[in-house]
N, C-alpha and C positions, 0 to 999 in steps of 0.2 A: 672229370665230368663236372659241368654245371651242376650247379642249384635248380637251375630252372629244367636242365637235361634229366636230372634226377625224379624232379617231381613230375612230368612227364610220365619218366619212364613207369613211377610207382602208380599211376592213371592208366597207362597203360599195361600194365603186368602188376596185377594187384597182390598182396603179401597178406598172406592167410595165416591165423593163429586160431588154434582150438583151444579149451580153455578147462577144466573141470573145476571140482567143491574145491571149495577155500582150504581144505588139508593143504592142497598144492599147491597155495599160493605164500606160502611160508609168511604168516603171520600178516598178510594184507587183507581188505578186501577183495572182492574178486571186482568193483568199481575200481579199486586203484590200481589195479591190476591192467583192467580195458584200457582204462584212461593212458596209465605207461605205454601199452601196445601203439595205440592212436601215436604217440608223442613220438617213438619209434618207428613210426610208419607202417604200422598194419592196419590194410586197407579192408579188411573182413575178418571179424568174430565167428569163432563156432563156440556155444556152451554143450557140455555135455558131461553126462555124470553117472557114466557106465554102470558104477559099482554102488547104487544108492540101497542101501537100508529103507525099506517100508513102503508105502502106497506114493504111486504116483504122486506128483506136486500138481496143485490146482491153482496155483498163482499164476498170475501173469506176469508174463517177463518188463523189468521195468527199460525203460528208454532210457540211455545214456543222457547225461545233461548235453548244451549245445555247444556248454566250453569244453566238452572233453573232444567235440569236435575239430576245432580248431586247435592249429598247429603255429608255433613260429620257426 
């Protein structure tokens, strides 16, 4: 397969990672974490964080930078 067959194909059958709290991210950010996913070719994040301790989070989610968009 192409380079170009490949990224195609990941446009067209997109590759999903869910993600939880940073315990599971063995000593990263859960940013370095996306950012590796992206670089990897995961074309969609889920956050989620089944088992939290205490009141709901009232933060807003932050936006990815636009370099962790791009890929080489």
């Amino acid at each position: 397969m192409t380079k170009e067959e490949h990224v195609r194909h990941l446009l067209e059958d997109p590759v999903y990672a869910i993600m939880g709290n940073e315990e599971l991210c063995l000593g990263r950010s859960n940013m370095d974490v996306a950012k590796e996913l992206i670089a990897a070719g995961v074309t969609i994040i889920q956050y989620r964080e089944k088992h939290r301790n205490g009141a709901p989070s009232t933060k807003k989610p932050k936006p990815l930078p636009s370099s962790a968009m791009t890929t080489t």
